[in-house]
Backbone atoms as SQL, in Angstrom:
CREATE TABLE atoms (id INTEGER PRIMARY KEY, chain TEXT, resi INTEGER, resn TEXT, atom TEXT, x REAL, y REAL, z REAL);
INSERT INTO atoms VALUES
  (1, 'A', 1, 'UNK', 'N', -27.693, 9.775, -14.774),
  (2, 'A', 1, 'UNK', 'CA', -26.801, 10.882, -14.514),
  (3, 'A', 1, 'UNK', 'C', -27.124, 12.037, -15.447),
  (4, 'A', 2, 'UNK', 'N', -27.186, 13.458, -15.366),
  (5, 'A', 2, 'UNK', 'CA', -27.522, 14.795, -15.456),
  (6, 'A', 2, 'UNK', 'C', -26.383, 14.447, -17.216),
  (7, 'A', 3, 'UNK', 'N', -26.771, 14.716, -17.975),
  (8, 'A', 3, 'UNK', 'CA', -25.582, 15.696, -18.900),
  (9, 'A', 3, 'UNK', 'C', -25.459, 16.520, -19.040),
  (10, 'A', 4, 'UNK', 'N', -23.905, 16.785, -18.956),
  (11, 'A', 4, 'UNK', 'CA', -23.442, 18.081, -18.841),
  (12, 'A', 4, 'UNK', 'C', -23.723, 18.960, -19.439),
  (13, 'A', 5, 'UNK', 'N', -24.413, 18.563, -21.063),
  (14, 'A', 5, 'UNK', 'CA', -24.548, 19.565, -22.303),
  (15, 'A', 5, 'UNK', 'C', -25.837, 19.680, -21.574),
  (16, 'A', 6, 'UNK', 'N', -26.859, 19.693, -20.374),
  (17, 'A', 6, 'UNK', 'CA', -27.791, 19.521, -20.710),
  (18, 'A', 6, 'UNK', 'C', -28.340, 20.672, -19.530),
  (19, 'A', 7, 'UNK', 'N', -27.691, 21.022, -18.501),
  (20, 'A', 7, 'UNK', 'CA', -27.394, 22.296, -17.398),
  (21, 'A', 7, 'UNK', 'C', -27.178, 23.322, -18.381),
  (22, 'A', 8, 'UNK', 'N', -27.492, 24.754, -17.987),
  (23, 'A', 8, 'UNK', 'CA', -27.794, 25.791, -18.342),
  (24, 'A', 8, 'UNK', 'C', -26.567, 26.138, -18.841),
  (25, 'A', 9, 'UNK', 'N', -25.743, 26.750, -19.799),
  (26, 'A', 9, 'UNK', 'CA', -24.437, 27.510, -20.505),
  (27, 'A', 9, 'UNK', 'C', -24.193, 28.174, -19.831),
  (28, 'A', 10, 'UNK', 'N', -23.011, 27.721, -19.212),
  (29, 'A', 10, 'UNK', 'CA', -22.008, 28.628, -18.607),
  (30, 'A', 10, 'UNK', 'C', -21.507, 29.809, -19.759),
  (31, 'A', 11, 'UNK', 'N', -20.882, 30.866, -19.231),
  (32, 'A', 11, 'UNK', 'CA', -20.075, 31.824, -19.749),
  (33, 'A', 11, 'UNK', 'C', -18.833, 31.955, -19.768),
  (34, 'A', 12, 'UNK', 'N', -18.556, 31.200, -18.645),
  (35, 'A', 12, 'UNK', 'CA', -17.485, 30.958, -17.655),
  (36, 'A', 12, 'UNK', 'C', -16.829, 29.468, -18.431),
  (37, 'A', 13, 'UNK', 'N', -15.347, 30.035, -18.331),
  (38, 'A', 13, 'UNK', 'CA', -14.978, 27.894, -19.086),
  (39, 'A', 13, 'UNK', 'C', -13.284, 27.816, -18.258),
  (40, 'A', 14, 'UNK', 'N', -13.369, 26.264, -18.166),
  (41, 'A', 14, 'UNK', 'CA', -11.455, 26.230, -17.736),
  (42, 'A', 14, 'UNK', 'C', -11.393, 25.288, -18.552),
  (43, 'A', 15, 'UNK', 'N', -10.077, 25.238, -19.010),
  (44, 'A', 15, 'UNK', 'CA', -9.024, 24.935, -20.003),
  (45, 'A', 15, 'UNK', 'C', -8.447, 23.270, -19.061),
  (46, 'A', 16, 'UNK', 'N', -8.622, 22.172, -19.817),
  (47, 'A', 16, 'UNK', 'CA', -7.647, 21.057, -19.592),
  (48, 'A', 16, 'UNK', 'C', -6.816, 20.383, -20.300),
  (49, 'A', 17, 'UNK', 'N', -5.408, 20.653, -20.508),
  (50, 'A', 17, 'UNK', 'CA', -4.669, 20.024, -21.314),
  (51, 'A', 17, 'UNK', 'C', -4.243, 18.152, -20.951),
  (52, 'A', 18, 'UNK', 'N', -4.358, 17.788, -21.766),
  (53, 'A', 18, 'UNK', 'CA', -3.482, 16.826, -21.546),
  (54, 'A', 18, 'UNK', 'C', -2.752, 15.380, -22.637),
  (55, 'A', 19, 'UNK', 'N', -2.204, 14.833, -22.345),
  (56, 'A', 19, 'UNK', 'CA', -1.408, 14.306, -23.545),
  (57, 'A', 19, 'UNK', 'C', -1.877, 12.968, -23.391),
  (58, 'A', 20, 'UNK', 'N', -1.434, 12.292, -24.658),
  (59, 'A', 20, 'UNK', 'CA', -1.776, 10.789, -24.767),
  (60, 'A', 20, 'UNK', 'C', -0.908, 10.117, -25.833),
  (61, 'A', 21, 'UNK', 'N', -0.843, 8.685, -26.051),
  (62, 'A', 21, 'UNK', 'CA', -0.288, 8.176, -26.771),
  (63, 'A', 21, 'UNK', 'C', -1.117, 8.382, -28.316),
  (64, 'A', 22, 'UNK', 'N', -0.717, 8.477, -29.514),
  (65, 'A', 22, 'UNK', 'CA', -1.115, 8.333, -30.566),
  (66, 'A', 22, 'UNK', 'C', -2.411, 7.441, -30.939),
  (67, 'A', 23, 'UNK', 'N', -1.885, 6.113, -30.226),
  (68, 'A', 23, 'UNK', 'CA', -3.308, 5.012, -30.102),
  (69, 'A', 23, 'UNK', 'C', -4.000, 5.445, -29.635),
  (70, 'A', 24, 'UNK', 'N', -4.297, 6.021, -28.250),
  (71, 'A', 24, 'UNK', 'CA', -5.430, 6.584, -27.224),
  (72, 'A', 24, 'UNK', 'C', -5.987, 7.662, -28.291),
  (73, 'A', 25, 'UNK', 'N', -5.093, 8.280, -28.454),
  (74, 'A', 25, 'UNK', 'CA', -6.038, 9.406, -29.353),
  (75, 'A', 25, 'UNK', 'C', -6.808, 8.760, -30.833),
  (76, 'A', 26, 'UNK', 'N', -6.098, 7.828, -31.299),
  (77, 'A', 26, 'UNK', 'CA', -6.914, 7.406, -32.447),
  (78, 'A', 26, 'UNK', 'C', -8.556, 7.152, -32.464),
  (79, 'A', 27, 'UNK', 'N', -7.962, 6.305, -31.140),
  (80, 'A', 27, 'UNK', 'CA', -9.349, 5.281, -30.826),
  (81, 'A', 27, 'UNK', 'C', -10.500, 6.288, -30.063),
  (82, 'A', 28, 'UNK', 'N', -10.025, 7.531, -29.068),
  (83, 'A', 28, 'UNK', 'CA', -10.408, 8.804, -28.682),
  (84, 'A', 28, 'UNK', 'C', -11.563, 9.100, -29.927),
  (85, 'A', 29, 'UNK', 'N', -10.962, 9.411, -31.317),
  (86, 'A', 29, 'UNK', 'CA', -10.972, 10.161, -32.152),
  (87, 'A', 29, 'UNK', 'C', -12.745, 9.123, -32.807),
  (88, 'A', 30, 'UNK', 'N', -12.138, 8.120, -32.953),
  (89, 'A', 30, 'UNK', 'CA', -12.760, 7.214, -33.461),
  (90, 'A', 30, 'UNK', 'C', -14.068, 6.904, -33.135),
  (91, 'A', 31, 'UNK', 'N', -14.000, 7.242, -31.522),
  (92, 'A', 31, 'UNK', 'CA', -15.576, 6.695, -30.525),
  (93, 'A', 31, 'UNK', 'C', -16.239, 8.028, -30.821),
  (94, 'A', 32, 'UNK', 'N', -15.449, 9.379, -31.215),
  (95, 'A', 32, 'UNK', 'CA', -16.502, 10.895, -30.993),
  (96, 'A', 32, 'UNK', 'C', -17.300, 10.495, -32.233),
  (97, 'A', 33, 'UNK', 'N', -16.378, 10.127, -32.661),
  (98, 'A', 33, 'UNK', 'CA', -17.061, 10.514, -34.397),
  (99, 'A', 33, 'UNK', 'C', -18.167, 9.177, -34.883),
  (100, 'A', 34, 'UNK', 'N', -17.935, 8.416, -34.239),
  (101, 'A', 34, 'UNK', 'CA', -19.284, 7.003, -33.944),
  (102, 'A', 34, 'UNK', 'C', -20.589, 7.900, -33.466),
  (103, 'A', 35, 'UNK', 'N', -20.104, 8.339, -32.067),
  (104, 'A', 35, 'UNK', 'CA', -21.126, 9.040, -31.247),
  (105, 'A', 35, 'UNK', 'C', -21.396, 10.777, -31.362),
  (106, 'A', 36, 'UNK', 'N', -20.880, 10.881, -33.274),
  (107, 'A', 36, 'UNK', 'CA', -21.712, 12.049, -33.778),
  (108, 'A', 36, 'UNK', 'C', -21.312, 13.244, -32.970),
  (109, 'A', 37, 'UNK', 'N', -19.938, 13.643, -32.037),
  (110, 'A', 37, 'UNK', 'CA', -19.551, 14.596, -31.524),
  (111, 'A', 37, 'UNK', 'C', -17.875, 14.886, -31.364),
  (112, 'A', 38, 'UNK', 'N', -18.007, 15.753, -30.888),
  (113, 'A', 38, 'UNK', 'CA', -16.310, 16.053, -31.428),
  (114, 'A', 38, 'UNK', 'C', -15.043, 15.187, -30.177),
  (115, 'A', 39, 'UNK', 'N', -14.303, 14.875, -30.692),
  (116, 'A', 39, 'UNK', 'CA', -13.497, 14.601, -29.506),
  (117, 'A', 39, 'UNK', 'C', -13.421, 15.120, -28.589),
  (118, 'A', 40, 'UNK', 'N', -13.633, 16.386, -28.322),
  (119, 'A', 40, 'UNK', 'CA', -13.347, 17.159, -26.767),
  (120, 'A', 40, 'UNK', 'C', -14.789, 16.900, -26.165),
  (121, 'A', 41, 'UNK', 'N', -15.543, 17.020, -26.719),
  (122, 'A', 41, 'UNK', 'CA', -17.185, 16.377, -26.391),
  (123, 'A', 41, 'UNK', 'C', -17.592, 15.119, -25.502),
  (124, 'A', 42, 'UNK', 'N', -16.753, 14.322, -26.777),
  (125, 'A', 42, 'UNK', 'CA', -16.869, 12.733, -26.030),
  (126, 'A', 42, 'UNK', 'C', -15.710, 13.307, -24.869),
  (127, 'A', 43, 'UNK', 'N', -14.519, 13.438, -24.886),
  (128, 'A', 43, 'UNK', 'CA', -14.029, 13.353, -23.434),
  (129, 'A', 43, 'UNK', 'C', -14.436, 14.164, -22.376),
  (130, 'A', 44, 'UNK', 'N', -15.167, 15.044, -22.548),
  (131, 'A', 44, 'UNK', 'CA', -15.441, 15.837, -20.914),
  (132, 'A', 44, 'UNK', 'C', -17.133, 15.201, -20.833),
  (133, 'A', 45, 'UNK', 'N', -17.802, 14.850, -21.445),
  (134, 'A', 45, 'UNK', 'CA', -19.081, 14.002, -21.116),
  (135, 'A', 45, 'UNK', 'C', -18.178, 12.873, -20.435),
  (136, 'A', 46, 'UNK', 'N', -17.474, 11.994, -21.173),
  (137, 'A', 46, 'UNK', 'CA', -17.003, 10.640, -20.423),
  (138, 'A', 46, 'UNK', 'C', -16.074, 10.370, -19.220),
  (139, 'A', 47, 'UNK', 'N', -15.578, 12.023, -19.260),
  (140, 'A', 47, 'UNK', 'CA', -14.636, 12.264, -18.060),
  (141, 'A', 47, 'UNK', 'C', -15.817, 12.617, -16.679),
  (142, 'A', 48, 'UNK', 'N', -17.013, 13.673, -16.964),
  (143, 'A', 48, 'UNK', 'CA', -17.657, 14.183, -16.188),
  (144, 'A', 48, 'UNK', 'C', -18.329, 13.026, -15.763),
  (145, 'A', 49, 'UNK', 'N', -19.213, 11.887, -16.449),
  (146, 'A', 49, 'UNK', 'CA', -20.028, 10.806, -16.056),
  (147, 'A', 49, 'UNK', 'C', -18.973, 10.013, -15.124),
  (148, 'A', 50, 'UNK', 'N', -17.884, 9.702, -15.240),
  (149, 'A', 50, 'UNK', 'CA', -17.196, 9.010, -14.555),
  (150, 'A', 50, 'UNK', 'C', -16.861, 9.704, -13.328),
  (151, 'A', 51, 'UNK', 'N', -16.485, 10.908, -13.241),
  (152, 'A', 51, 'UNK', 'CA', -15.913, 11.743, -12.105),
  (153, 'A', 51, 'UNK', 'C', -17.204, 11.654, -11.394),
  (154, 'A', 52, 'UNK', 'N', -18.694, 11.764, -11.773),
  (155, 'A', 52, 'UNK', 'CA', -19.913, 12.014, -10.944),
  (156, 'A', 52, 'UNK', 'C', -20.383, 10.779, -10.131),
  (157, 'A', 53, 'UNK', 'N', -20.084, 9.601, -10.875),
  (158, 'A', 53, 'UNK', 'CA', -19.762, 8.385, -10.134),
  (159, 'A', 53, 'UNK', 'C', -18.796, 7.831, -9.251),
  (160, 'A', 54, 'UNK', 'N', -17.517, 8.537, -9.306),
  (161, 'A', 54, 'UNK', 'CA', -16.963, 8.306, -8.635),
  (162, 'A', 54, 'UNK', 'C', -17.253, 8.661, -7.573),
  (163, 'A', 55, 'UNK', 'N', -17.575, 10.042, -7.454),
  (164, 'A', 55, 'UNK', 'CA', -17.751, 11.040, -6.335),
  (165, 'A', 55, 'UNK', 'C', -19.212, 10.465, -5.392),
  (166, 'A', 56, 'UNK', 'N', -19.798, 10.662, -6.315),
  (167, 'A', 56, 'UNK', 'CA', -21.483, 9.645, -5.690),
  (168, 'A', 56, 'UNK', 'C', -21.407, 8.295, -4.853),
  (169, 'A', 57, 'UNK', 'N', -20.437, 7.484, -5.237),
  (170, 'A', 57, 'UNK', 'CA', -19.637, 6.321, -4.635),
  (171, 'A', 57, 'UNK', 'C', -19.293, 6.723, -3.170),
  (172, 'A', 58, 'UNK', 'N', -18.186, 7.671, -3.515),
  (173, 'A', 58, 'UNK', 'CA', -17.331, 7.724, -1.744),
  (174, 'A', 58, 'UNK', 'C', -18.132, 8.724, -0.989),
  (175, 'A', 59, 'UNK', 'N', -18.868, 9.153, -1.749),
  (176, 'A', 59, 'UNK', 'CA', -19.902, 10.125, -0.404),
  (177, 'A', 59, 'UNK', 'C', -20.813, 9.615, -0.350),
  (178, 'A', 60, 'UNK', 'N', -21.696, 8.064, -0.691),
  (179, 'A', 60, 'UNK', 'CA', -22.898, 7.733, -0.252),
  (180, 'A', 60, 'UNK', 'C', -22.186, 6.286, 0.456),
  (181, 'A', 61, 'UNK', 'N', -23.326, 6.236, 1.663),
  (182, 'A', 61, 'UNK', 'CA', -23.199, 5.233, 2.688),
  (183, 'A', 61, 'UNK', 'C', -24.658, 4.152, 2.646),
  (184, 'A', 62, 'UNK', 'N', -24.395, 3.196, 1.740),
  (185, 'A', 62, 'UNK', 'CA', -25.294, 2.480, 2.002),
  (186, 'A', 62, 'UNK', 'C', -25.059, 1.008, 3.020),
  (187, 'A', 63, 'UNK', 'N', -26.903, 0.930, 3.937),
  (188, 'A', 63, 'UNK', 'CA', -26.505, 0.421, 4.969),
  (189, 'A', 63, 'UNK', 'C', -27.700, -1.249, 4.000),
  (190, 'A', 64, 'UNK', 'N', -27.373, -2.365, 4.840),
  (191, 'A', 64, 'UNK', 'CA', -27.975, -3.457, 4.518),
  (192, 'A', 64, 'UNK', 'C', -29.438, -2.720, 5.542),
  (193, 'A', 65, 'UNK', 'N', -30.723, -3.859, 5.509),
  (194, 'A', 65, 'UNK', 'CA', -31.972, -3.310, 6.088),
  (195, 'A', 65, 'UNK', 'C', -31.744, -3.519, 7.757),
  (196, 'A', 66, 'UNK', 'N', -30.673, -4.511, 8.012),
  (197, 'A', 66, 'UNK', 'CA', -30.475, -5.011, 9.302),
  (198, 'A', 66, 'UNK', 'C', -29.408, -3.681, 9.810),
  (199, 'A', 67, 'UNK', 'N', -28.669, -3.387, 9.084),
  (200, 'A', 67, 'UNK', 'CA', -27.859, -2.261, 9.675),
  (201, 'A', 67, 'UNK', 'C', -28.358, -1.337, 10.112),
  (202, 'A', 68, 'UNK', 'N', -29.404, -0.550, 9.058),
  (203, 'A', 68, 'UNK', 'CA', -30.038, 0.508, 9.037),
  (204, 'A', 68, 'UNK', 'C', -30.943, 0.419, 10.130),
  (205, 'A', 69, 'UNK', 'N', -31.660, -0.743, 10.552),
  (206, 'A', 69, 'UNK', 'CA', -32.738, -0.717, 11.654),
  (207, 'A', 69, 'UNK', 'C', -31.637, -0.521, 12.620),
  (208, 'A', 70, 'UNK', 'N', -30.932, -0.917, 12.985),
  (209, 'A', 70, 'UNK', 'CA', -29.814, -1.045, 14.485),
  (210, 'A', 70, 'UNK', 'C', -29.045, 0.180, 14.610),
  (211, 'A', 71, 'UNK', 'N', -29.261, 0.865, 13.454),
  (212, 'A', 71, 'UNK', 'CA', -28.391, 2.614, 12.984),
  (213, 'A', 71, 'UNK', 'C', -29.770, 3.060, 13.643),
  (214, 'A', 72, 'UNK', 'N', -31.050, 3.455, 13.275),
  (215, 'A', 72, 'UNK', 'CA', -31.758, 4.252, 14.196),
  (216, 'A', 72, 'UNK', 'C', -32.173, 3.395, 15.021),
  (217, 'A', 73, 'UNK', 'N', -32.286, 2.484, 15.953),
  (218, 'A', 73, 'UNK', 'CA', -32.457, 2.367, 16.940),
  (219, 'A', 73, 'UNK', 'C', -31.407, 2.420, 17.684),
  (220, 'A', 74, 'UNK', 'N', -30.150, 3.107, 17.892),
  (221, 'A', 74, 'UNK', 'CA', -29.280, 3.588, 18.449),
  (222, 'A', 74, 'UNK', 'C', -29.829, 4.925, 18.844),
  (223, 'A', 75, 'UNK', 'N', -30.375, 5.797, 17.397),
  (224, 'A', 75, 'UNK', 'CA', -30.522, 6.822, 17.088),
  (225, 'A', 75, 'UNK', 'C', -31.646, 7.555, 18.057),
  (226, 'A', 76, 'UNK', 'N', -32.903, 6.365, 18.151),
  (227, 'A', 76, 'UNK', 'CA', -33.992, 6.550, 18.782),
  (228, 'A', 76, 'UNK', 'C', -33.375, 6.473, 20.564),
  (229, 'A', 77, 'UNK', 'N', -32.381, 5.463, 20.917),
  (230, 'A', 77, 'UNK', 'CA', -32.628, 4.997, 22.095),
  (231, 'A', 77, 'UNK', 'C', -30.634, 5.128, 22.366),
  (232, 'A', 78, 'UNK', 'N', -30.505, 6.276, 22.605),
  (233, 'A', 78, 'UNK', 'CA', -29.275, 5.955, 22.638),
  (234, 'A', 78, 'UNK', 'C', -28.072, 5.811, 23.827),
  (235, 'A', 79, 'UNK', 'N', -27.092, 5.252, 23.843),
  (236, 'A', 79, 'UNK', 'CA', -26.983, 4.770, 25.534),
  (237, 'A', 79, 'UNK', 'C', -26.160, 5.781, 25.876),
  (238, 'A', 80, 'UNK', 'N', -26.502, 5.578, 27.292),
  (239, 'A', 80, 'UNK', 'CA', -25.952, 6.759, 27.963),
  (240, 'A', 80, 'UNK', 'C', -23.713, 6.374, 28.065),
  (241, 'A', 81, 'UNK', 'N', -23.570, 7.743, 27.928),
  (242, 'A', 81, 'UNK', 'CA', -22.165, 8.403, 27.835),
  (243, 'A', 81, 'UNK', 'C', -21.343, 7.105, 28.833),
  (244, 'A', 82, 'UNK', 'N', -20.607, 6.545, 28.233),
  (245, 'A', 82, 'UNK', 'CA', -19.241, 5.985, 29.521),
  (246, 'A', 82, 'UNK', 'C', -18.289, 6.681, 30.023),
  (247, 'A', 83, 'UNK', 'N', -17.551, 6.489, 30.814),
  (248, 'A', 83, 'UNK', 'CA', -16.802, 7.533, 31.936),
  (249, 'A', 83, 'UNK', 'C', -16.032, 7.905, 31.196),
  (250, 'A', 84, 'UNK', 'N', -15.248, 7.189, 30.095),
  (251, 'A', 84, 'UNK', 'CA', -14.334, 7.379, 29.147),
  (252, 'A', 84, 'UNK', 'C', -15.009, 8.068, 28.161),
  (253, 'A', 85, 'UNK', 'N', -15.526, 8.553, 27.264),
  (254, 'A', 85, 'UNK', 'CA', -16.323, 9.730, 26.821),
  (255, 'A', 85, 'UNK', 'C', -16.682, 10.755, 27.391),
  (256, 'A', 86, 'UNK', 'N', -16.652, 10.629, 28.639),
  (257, 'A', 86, 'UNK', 'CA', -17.312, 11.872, 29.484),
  (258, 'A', 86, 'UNK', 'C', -15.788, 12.874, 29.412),
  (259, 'A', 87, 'UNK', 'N', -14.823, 11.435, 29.744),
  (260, 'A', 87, 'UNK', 'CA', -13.770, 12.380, 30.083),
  (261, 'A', 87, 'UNK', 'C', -12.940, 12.968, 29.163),
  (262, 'A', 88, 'UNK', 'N', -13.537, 12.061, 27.811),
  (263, 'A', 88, 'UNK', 'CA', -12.458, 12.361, 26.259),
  (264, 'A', 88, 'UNK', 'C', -13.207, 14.065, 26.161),
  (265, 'A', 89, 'UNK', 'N', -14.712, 14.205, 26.151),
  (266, 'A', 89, 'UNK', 'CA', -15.066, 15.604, 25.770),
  (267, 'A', 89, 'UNK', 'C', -14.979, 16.531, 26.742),
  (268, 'A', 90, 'UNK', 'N', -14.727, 16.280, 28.208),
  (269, 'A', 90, 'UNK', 'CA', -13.700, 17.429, 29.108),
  (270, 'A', 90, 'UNK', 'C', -12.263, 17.948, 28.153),
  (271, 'A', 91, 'UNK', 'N', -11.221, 17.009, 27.872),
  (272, 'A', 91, 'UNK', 'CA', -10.110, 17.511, 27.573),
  (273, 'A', 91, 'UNK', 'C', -10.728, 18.251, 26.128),
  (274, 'A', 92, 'UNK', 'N', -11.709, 18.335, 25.429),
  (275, 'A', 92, 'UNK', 'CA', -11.660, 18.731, 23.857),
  (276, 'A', 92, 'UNK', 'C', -12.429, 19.958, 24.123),
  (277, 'A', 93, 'UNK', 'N', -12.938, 20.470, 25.827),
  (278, 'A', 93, 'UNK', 'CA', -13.928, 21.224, 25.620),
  (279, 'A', 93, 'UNK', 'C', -13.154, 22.515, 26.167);
C-alpha cells in the first residue's frame, strides 16, 4: 500500500477531531513514539492504510479460475434475450 507521507504535499489539509478514552490515547501515544512519529502521524497513516483496505476489499471482485472461465464464456457466447427481458427493457425504455 502507497504511503501517504509518500504522494506529493498537498497545500490543501482537513481537520479531524475526535475523542477517546485516556487508555486509547496512552497506548495511541505510546505506539507513535516506538514508531519514531508523532501521534497524529501514526493515526492518519494507520487510519489511511486501513480505510485503503477496506475500500480495495468492497470494490474488488475476485472470481475462483472455474468462475472466471464460465464469466467469459458467457461473455464470449452469450444467450440470446428471454421474452421476459425483452419485455422488462420495453417498460425501462
Amino acid at each position: 500500500m502507497p504511503s501517504i507521507s509518500t504522494r506529493r504535499p498537498s497545500t490543501d489539509s482537513a481537520r479531524i477531531n475526535l475523542r477517546t478514552s485516556p487508555e486509547a490515547k496512552a497506548l495511541i501515544e505510546r505506539a507513535a513514539a516506538l514508531m519514531g512519529t508523532t501521534m497524529s502521524g501514526f493515526m492518519l497513516q494507520s487510519a489511511y492504510e486501513l480505510a485503503s483496505q477496506v475500500v480495495a476489499e468492497q470494490e474488488t471482485l475476485t472470481l475462483s479460475d472455474r468462475d472466471r472461465d464460465a464469466f467469459l464464456a458467457v461473455l464470449a457466447n452469450p444467450p440470446k434475450p428471454t421474452q421476459a427481458l425483452i419485455d422488462l427493457l420495453k417498460l425501462t425504455a
